[in-house]
Each structure stands twice: as C-alpha cells, then as structure tokens.
C-alpha positions as CSV (number, residue, x, y, z in Angstrom):
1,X,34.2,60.6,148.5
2,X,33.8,59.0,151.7
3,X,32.3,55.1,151.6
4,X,29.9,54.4,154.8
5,X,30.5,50.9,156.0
6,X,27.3,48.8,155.5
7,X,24.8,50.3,157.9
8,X,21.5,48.6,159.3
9,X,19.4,50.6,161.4
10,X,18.2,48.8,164.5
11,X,14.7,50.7,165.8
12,X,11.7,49.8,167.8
13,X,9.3,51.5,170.5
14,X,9.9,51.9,173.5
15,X,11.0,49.1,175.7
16,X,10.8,46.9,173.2
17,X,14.0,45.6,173.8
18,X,16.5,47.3,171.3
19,X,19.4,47.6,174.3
20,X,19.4,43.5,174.7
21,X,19.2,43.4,170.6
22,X,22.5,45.7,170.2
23,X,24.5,44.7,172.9
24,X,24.0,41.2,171.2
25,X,24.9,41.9,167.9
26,X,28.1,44.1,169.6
27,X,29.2,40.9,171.4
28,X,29.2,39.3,167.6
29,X,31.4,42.0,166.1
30,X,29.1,44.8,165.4
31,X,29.8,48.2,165.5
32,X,26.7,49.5,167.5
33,X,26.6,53.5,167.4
34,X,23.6,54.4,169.8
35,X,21.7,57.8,169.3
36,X,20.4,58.1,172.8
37,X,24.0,57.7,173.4
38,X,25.2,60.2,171.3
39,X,21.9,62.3,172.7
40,X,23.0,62.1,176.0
41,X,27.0,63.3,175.0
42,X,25.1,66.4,173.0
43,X,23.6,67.4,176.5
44,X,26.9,67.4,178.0
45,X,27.0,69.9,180.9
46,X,28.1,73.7,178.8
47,X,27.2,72.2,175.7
48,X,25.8,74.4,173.1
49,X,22.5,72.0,173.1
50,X,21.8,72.2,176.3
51,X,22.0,76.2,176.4
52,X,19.4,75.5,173.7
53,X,17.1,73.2,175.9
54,X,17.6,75.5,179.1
55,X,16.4,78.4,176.8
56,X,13.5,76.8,175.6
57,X,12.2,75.0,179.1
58,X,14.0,77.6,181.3
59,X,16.3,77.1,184.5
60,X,13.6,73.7,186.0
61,X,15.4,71.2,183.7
62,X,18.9,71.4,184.8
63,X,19.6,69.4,188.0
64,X,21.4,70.8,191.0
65,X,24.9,70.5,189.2
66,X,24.1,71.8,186.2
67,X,23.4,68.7,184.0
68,X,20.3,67.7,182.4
69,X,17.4,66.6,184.5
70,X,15.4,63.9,181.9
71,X,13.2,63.4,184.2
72,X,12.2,67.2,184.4
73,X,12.2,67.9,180.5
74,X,10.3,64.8,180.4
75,X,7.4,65.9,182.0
76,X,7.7,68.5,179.9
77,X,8.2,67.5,176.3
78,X,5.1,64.9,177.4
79,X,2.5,67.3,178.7
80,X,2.5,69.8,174.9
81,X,3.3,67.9,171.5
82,X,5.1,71.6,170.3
83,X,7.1,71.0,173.1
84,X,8.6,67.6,171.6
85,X,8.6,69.4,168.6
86,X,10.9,72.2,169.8
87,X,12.7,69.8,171.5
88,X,13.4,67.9,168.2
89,X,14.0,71.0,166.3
90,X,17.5,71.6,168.7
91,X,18.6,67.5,169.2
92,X,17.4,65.7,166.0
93,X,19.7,67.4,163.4
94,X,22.8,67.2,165.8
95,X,22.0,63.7,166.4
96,X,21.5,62.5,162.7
97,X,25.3,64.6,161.6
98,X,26.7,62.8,164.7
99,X,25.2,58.9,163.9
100,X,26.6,59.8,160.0
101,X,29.5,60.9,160.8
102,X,30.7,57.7,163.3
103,X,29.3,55.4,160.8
104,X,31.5,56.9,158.3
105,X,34.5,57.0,160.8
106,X,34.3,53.0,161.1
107,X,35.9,52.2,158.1
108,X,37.7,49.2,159.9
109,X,34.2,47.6,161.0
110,X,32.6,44.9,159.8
111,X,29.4,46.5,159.7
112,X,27.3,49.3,161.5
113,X,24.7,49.1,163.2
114,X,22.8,52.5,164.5
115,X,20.1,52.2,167.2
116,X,17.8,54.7,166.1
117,X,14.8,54.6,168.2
118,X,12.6,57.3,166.1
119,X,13.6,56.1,163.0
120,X,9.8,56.1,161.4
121,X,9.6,59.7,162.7
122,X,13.2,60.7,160.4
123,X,13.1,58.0,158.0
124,X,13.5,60.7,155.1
125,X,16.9,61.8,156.9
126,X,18.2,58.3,156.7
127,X,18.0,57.5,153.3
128,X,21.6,56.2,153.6
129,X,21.6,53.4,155.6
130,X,21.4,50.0,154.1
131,X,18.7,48.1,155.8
132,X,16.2,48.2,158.6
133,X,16.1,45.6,161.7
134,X,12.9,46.4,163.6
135,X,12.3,45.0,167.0
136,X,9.0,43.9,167.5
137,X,6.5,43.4,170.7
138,X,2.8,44.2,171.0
139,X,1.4,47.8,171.9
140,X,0.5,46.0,175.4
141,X,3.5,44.5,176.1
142,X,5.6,47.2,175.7
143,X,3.0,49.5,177.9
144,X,3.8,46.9,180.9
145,X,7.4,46.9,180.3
146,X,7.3,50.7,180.1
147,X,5.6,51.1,183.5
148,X,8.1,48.3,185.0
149,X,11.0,50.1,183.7
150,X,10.8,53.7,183.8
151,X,8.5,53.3,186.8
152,X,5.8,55.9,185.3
153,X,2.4,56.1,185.7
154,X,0.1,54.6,183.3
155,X,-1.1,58.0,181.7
156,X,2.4,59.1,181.2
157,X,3.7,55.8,179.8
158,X,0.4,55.9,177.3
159,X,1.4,59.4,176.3
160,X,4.9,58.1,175.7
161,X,3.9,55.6,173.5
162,X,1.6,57.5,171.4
163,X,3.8,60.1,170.9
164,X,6.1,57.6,169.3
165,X,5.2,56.1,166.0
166,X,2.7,53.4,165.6
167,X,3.8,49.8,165.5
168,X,2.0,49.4,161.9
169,X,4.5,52.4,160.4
170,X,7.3,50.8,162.3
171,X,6.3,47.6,160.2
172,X,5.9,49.0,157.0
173,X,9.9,50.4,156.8
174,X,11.3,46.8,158.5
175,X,13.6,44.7,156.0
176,X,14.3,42.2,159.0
177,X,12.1,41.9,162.1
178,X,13.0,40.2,165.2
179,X,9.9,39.3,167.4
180,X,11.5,40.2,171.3
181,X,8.1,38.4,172.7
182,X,9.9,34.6,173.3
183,X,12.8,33.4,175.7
184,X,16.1,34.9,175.5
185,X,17.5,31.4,173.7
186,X,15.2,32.2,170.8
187,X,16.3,36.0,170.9
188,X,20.2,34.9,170.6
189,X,19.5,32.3,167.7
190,X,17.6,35.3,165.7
191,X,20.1,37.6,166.4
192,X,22.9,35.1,165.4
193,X,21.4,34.1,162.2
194,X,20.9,37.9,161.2
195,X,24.6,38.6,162.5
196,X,25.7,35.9,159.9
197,X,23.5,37.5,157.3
198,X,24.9,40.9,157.6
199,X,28.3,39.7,157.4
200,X,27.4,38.1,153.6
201,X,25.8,41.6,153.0
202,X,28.7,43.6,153.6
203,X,30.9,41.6,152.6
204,X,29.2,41.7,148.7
205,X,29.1,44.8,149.0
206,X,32.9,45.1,149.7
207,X,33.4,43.4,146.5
C-alpha cells in the first residue's frame, strides 16, 4: 500500500493570495503541487480534455493555434452555472487522480502541500489529505484585487466570486488560517511559523 507524504491542502478564493502563500512555503522546503497547474497541463494542446471542452463549448474556445483560450471558455463557464458544471464534470476528476497521484509520488518530501483553490466545492474527494491551510481576505478585498488582476469588469468578477464558495464554508473546513490582509513581513512570519509546524507534524507522523 502506498503511504502519501503528509499533505495540507492550501485553498482560498480568488485572489486571495494563495500563489504568494505557496511559493513561500516552496522557498522553505515544501513540496507545492498546484491544481491550476496540473489544470492547465490536462488542457494541453491534443489532449483528450480538451477534445472534451471543444465538444462541449465548440470550435470559439480554442485560440488561433489550437490551445485553450481561458479567456473565451471563461466567458462562457460564467454566463450559465450548467456550464461550470459541465465543465467540472470533464477537469475535476482528472485533476483530483493527478494532485493524488504527485502527492503520493513525493515520497522523498518533507511534506505536500496542494493548492486546491475549490477545495469547499470537493472537500468529500479529499478526505485524504491531512490538514487544511485557508487563506483569508474579506469578500471586498478580494473583489478589488479581482478587478486589478484579471482586469474584468465588476459584474464578471462578482459572478466569479459567487460562483465560488462562500468565505463562511471556506472557514468552517480551515485547521490553520492565515489572514493575507497585513504587510508582506507579517505574511512571511505566519508562513514561517506554520512551515515549522508542519515539519513537527510530519515528522510524528513518520514515527
């Protein structure tokens, strides 16, 4: 029987900040298995997911060379909630096999951590993993960081955000939480002190 390496699962809403969170904890010695990462590899140009997606949507979400337009299936998977649902239906089950299967590769690793941004929406699938580390901002705050980033309009970033999981159910599955509202100093010092505690975890748990 294969033994997963102690696993936390890093997750948050939207530009909350869980990209400056992981690369953190990788720069400590974490190994940090993304799933928009592994998304974006499943949506390889001739991969068998994005037959499925061009089937679904049609021919208007491939760019000119053949490779996913987001910003296209975006507008989509926005404007009709069974079109996020057929949409998850085709990337959410080859996403969980891949995160399980690279955290049960790392054998070597100290610990894993998996950025799983729709965590509260799968939470039943990840059963497995050892802990939770929710990154935390307010509803408003990530709106105007959503805007700023992704450079959306306001009615698509709301759409984006309420198509997400509320902050309160986010809450409700965190075993660690750390609040991305202060100054980058006070986001390293929480990251460190977590990175320390993770070690001990997995460490007991290796004995």
């Amino acid at each position: 029987m294969t033994v997963t390496p102690f696993s936390i699962a890093l997750t948050g809403g939207i530009a909350s900040g869980k990209s400056a969170v992981a690369e953190r904890f990788a720069a400590r010695g974490a190994n940090v298995i993304d799933a928009d990462r592994v998304a974006r590899e499943l949506v390889a140009r001739g991969s068998p997911a994005l037959a499925e997606i061009v089937a679904l949507f049609g021919h208007g979400v491939l760019a000119a060379d053949g490779t996913l337009d987001r910003a296209a299936l975006r507008e989509r998977i926005f404007a009709a909630a069974d079109a996020r649902a057929r949409l998850n239906a085709v990337m959410h089950p080859r996403i969980r096999d891949a995160l399980r299967e690279r955290a049960q590769a790392a054998g070597s690793a100290r610990y894993n951590l998996l950025a799983i941004p729709l965590l509260a929406e799968n939470q039943a699938h990840y059963a497995w993993v050892d802990r939770v580390l929710l990154v935390d901002v307010p509803r408003e705050l990530q709106l105007q960081r959503l805007i700023a980033r992704d450079r959306v309009d306001a009615g698509l970033a709301q759409a984006m955000l309420a198509a997400q999981a509320s902050r309160e159910q986010r809450l409700a599955l965190a075993d660690d939480i750390i609040d991305n509202t202060g100054s980058i100093a006070t986001l390293d010092a929480r990251v460190a002190a977590l990175h320390a505690r993770y070690l001990d975890l997995a460490q007991g748990r290796r004995r």
